[in-house]
PDB file of N, CA, C and O in Angstrom:
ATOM      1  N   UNK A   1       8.224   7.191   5.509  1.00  0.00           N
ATOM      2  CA  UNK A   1       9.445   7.929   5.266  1.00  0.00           C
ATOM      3  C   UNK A   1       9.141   9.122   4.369  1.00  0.00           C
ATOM      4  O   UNK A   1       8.400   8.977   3.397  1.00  0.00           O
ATOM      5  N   UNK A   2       9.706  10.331   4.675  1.00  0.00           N
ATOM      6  CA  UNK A   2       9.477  11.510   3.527  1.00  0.00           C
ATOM      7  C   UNK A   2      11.057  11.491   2.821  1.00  0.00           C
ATOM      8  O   UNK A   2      12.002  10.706   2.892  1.00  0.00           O
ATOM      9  N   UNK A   3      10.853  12.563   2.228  1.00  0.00           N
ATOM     10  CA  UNK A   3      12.206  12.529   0.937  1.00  0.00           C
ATOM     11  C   UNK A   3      12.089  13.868   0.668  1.00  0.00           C
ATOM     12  O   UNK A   3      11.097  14.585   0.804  1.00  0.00           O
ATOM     13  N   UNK A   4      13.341  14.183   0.219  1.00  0.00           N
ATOM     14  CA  UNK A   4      13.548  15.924   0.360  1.00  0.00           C
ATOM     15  C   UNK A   4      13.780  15.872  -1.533  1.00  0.00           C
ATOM     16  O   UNK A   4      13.946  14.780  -2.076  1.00  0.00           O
ATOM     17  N   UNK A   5      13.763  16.861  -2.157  1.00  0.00           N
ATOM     18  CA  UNK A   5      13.703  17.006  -3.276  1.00  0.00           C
ATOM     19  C   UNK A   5      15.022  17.744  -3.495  1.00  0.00           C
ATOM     20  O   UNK A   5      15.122  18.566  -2.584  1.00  0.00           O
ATOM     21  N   UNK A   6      16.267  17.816  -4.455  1.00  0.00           N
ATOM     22  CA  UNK A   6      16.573  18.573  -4.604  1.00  0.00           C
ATOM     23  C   UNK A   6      17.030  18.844  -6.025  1.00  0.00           C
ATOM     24  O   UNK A   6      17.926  18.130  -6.474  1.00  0.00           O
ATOM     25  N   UNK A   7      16.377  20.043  -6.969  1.00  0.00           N
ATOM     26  CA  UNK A   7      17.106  20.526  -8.483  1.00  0.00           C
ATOM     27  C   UNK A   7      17.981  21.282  -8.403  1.00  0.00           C
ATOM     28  O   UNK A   7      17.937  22.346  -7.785  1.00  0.00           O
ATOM     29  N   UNK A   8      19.105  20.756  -9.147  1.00  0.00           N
ATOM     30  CA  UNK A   8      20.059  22.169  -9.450  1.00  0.00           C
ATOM     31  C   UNK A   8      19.686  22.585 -10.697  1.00  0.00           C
ATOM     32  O   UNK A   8      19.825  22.178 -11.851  1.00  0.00           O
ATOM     33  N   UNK A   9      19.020  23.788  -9.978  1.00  0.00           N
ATOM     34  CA  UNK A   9      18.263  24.689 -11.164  1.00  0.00           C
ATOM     35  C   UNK A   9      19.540  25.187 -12.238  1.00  0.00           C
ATOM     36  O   UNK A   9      19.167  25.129 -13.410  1.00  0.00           O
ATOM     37  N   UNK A  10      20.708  25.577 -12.098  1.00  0.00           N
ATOM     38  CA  UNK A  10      21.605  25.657 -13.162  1.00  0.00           C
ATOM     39  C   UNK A  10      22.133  24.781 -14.258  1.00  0.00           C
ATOM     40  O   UNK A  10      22.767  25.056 -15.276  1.00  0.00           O
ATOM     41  N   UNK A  11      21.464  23.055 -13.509  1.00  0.00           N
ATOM     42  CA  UNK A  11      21.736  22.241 -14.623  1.00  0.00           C
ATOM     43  C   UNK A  11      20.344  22.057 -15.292  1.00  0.00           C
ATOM     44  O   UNK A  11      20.463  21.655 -16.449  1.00  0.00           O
ATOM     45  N   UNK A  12      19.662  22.153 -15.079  1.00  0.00           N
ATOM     46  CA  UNK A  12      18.025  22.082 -15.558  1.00  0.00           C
ATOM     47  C   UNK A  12      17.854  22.593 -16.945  1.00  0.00           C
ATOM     48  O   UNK A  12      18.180  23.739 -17.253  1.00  0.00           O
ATOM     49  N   UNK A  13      17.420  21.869 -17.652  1.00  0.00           N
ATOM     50  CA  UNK A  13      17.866  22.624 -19.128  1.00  0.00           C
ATOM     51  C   UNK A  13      16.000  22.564 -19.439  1.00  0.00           C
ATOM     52  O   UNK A  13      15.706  22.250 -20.593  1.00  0.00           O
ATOM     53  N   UNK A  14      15.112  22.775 -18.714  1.00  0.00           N
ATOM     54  CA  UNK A  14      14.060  22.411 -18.830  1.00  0.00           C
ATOM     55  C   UNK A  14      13.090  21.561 -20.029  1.00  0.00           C
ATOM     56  O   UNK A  14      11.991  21.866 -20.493  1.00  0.00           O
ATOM     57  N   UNK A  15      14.147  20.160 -20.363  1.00  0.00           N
ATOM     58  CA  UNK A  15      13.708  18.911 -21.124  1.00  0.00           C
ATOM     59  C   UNK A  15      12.230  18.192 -20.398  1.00  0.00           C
ATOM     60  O   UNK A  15      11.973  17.158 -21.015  1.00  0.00           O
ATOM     61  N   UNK A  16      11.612  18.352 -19.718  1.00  0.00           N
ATOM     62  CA  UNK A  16      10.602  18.216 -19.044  1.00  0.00           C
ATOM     63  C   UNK A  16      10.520  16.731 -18.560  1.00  0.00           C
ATOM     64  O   UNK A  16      10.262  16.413 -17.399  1.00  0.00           O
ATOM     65  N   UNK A  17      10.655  16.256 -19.117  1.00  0.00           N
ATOM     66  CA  UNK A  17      11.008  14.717 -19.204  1.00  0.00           C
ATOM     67  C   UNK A  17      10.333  13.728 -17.723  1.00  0.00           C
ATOM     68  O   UNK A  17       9.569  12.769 -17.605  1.00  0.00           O
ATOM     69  N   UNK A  18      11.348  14.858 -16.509  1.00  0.00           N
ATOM     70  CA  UNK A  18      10.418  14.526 -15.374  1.00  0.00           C
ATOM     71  C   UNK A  18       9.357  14.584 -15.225  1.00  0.00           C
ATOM     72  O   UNK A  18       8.745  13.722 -14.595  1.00  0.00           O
ATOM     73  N   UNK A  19       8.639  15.922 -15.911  1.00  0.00           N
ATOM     74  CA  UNK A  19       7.321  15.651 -15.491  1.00  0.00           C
ATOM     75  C   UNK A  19       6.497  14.785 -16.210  1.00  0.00           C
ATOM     76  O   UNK A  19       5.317  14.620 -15.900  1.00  0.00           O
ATOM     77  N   UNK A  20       7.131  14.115 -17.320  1.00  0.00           N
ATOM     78  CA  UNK A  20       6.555  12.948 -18.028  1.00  0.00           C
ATOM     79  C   UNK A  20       6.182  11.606 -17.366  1.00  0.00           C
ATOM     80  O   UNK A  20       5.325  10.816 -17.762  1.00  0.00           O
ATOM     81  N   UNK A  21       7.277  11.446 -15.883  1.00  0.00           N
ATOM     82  CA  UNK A  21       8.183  10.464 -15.529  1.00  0.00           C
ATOM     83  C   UNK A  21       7.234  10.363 -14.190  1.00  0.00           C
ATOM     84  O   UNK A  21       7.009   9.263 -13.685  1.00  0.00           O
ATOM     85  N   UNK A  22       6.588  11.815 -13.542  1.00  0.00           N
ATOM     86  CA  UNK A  22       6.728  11.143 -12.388  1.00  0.00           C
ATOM     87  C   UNK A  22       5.008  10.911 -12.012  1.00  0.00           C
ATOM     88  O   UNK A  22       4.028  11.622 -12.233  1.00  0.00           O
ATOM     89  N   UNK A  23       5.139   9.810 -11.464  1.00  0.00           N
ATOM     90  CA  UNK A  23       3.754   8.923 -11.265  1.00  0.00           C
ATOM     91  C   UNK A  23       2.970   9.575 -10.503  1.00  0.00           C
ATOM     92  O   UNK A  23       1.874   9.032 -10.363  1.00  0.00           O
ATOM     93  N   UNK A  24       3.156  10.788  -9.812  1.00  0.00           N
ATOM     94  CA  UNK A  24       2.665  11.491  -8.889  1.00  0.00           C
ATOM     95  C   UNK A  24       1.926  12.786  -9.064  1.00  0.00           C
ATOM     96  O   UNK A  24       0.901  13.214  -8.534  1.00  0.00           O
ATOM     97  N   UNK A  25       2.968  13.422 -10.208  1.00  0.00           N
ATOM     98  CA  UNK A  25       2.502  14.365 -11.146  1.00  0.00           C
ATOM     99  C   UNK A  25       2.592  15.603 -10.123  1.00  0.00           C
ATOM    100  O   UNK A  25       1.548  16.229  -9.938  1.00  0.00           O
ATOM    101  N   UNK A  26       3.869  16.047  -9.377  1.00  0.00           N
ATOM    102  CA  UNK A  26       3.823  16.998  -8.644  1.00  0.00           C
ATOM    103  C   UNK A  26       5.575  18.161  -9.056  1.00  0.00           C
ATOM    104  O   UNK A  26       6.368  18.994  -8.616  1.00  0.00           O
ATOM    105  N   UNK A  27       5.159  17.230 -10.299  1.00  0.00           N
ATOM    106  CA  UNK A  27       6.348  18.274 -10.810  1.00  0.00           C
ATOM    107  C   UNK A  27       5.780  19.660 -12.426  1.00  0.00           C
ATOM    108  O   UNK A  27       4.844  19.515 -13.212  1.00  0.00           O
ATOM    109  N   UNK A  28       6.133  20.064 -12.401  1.00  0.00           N
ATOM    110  CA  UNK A  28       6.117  21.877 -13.763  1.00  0.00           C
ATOM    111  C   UNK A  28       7.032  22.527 -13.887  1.00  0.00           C
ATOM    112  O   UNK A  28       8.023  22.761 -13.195  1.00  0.00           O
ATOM    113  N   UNK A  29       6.560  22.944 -15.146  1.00  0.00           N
ATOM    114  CA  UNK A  29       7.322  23.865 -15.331  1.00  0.00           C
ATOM    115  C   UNK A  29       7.320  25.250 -14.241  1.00  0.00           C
ATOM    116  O   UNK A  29       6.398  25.543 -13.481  1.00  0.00           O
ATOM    117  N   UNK A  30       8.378  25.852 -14.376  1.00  0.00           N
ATOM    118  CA  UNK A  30       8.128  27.334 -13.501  1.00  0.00           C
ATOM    119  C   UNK A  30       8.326  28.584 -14.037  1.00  0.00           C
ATOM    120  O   UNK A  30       9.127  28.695 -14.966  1.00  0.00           O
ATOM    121  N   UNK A  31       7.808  29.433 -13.666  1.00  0.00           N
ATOM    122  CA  UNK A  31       8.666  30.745 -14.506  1.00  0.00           C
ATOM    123  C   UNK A  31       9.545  31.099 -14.203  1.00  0.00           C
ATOM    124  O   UNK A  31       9.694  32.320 -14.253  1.00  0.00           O
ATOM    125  N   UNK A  32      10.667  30.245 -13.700  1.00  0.00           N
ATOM    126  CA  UNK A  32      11.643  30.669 -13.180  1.00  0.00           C
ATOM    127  C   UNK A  32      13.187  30.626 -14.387  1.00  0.00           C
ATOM    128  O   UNK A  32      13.814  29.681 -14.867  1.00  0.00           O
ATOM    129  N   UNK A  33      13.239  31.169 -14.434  1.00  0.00           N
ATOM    130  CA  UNK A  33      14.515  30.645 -15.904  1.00  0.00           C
ATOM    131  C   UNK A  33      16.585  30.949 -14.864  1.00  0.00           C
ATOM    132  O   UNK A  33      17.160  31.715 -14.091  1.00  0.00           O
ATOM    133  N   UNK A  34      16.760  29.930 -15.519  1.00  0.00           N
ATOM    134  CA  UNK A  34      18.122  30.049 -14.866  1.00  0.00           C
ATOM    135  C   UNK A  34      19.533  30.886 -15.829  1.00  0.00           C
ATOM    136  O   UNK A  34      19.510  31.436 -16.930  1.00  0.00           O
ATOM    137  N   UNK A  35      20.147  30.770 -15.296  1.00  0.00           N
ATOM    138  CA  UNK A  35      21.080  31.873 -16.067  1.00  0.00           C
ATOM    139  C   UNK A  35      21.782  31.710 -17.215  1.00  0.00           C
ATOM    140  O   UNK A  35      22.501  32.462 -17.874  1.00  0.00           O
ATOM    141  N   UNK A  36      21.344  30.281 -17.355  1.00  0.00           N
ATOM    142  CA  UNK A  36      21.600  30.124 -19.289  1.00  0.00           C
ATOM    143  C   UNK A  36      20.718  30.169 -19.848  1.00  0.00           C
ATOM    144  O   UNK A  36      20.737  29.281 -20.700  1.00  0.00           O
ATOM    145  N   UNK A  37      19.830  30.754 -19.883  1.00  0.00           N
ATOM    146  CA  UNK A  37      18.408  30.595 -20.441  1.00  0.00           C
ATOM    147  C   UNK A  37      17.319  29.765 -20.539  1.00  0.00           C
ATOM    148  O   UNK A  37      16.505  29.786 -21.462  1.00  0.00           O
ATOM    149  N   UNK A  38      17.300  28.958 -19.488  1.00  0.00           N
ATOM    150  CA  UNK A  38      16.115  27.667 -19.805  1.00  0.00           C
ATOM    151  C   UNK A  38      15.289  27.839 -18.490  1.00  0.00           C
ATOM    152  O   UNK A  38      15.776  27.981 -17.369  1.00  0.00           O
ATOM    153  N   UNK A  39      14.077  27.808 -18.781  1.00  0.00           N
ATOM    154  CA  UNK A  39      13.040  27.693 -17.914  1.00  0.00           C
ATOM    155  C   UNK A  39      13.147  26.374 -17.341  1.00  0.00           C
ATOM    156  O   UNK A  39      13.212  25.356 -18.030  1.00  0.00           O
ATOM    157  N   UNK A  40      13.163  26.390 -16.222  1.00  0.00           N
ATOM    158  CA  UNK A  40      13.774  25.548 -14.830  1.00  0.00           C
ATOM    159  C   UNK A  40      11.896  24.979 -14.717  1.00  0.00           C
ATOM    160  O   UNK A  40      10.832  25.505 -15.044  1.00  0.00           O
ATOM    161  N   UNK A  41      12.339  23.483 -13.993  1.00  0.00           N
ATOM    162  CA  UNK A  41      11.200  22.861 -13.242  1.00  0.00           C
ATOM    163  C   UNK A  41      11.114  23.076 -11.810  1.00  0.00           C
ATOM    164  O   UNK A  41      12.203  23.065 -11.237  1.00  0.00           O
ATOM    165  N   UNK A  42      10.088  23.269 -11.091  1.00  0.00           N
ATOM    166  CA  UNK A  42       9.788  23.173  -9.659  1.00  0.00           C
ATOM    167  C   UNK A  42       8.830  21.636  -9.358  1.00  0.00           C
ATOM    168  O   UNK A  42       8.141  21.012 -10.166  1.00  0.00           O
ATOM    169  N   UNK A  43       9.172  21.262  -7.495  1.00  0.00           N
ATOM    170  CA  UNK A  43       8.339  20.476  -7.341  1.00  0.00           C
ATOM    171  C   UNK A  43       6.876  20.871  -6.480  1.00  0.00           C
ATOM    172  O   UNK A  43       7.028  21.514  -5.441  1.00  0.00           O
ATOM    173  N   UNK A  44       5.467  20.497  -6.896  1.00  0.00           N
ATOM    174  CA  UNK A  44       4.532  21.188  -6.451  1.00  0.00           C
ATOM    175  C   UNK A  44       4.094  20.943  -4.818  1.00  0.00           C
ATOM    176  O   UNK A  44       3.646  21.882  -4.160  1.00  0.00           O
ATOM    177  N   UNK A  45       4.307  19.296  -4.115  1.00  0.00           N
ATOM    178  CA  UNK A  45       4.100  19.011  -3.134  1.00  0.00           C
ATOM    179  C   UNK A  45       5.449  18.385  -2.756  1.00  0.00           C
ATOM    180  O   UNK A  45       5.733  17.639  -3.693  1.00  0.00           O
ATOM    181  N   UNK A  46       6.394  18.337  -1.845  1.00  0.00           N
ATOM    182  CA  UNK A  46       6.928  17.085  -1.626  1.00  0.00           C
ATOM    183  C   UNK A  46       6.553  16.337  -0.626  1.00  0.00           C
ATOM    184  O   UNK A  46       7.261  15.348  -0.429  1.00  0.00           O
ATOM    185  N   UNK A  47       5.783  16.475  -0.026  1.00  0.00           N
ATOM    186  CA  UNK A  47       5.255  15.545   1.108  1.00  0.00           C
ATOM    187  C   UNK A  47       4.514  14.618   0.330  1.00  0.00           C
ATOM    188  O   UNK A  47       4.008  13.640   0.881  1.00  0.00           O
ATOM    189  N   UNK A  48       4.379  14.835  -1.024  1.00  0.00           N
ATOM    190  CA  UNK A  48       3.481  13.508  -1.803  1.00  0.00           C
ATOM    191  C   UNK A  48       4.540  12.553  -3.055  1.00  0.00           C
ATOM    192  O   UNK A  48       4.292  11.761  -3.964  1.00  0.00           O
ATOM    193  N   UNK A  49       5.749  13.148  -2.485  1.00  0.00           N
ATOM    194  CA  UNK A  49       7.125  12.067  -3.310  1.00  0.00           C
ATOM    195  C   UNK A  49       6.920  10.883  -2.276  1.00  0.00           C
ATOM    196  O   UNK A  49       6.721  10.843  -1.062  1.00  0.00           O
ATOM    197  N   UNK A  50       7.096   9.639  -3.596  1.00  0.00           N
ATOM    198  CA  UNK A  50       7.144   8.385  -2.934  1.00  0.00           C
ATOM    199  C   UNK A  50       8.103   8.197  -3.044  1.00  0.00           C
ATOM    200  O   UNK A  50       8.379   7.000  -2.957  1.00  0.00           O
ATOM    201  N   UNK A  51       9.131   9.035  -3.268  1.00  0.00           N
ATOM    202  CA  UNK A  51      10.751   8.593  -3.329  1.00  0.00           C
ATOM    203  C   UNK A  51      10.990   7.213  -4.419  1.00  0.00           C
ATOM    204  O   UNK A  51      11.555   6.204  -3.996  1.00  0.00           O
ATOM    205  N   UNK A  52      10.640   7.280  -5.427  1.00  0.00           N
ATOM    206  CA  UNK A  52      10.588   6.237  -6.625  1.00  0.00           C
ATOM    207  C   UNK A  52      11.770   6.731  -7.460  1.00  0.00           C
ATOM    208  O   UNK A  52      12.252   5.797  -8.102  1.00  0.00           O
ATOM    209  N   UNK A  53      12.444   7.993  -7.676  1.00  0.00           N
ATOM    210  CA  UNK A  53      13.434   8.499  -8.382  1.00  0.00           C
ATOM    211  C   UNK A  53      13.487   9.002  -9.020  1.00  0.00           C
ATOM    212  O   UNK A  53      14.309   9.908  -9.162  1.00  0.00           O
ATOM    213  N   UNK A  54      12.135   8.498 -10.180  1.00  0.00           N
ATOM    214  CA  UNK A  54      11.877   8.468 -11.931  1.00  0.00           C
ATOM    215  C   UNK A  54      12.221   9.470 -12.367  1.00  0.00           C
ATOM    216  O   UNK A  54      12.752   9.505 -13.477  1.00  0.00           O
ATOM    217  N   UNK A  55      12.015  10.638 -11.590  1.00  0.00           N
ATOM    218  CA  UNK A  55      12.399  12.208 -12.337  1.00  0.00           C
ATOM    219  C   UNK A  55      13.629  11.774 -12.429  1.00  0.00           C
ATOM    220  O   UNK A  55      13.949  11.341 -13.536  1.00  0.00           O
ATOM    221  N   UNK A  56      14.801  11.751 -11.191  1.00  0.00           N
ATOM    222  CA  UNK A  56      16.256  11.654 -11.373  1.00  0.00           C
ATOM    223  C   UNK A  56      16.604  10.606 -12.405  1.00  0.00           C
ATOM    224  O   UNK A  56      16.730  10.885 -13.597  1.00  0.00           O
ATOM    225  N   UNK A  57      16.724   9.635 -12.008  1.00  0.00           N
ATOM    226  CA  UNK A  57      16.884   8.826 -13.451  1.00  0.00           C
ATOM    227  C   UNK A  57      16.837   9.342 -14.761  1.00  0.00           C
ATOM    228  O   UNK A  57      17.889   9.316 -15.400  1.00  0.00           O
ATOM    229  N   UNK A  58      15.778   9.828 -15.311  1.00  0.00           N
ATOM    230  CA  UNK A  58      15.325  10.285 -16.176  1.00  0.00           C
ATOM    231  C   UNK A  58      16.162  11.871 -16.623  1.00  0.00           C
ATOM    232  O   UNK A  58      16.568  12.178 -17.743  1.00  0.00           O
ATOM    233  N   UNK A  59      16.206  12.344 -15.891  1.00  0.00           N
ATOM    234  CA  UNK A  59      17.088  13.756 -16.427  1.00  0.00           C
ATOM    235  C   UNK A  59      18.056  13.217 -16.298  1.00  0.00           C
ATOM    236  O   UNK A  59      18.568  12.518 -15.424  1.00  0.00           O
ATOM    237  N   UNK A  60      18.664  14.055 -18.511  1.00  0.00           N
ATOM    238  CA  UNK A  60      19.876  13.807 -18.951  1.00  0.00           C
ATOM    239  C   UNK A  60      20.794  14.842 -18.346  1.00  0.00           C
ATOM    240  O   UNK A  60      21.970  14.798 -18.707  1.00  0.00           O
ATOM    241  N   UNK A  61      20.501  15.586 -17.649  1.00  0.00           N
ATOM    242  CA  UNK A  61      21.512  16.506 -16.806  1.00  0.00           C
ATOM    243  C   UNK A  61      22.044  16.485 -15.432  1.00  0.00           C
ATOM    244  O   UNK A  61      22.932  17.078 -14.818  1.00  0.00           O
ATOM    245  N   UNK A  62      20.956  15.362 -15.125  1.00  0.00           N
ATOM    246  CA  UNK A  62      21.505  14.932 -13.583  1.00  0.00           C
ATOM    247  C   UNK A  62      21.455  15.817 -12.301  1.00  0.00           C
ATOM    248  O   UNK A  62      22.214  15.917 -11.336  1.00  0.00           O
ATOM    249  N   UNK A  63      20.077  16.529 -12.706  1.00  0.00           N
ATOM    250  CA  UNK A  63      19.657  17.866 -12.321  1.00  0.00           C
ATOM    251  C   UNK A  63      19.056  17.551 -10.797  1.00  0.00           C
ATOM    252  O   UNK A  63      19.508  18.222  -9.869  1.00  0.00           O
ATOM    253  N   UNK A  64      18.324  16.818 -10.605  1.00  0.00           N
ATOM    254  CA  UNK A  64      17.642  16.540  -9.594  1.00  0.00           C
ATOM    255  C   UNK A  64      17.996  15.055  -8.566  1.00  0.00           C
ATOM    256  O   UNK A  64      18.532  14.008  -8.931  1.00  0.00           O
ATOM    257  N   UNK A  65      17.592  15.348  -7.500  1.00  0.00           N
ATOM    258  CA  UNK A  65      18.271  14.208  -6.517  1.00  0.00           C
ATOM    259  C   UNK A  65      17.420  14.254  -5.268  1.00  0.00           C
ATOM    260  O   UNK A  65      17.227  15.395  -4.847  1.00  0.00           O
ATOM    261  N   UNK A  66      16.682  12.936  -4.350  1.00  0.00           N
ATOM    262  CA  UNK A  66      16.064  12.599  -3.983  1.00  0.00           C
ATOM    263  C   UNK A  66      16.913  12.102  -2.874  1.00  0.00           C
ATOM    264  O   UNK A  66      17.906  11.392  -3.029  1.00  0.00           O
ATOM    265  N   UNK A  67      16.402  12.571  -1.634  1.00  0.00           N
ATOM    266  CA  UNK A  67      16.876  12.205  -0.581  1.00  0.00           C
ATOM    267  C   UNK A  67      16.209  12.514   0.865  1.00  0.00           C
ATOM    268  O   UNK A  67      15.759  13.518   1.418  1.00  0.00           O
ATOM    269  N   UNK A  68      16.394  10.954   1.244  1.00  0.00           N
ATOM    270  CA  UNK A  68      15.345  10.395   2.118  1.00  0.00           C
ATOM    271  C   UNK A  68      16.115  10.842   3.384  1.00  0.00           C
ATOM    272  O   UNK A  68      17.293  10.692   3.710  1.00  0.00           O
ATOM    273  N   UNK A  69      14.926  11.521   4.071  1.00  0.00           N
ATOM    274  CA  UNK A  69      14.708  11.898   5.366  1.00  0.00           C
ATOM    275  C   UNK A  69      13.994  11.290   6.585  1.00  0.00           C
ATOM    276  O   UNK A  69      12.944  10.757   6.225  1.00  0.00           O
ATOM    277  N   UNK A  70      14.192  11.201   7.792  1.00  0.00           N
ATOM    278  CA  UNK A  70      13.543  11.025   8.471  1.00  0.00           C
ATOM    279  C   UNK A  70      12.490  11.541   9.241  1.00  0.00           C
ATOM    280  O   UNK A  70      11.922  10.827  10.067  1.00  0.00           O
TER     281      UNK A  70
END
């Protein structure tokens, strides 16, 4: 099964937290900053999410969301 990734980069307060979290290690920072000022996370592969969550869980903003594809 693959899994689609998705951040809402406007809630992303870039607490990093996910990339603490995820066992895979295909998440960073980006230079991307969102329009309140916080440098936003990107994901580096998603064809290598095992769909485990840990990032989502883990962000206190409820920024990111995992959803399985066929």
């Amino acid at each position: 099964m693959k899994f689609g990734i998705v951040i809402d980069d406007e809630k992303c307060k870039g607490c990093l937290l996910c990339i603490q979290e995820c066992p895979q290690k295909i998440i960073k920072i980006s230079d991307k900053i969102n329009e309140t000022g916080y440098q936003i996370v990107r994901f580096l592969d998603e064809d290598k999410c095992t769909g485990c969550r840990f990032c989502a869980l883990v962000c206190p903003e409820m920024a990111i969301k995992i959803i399985a594809e066929d």
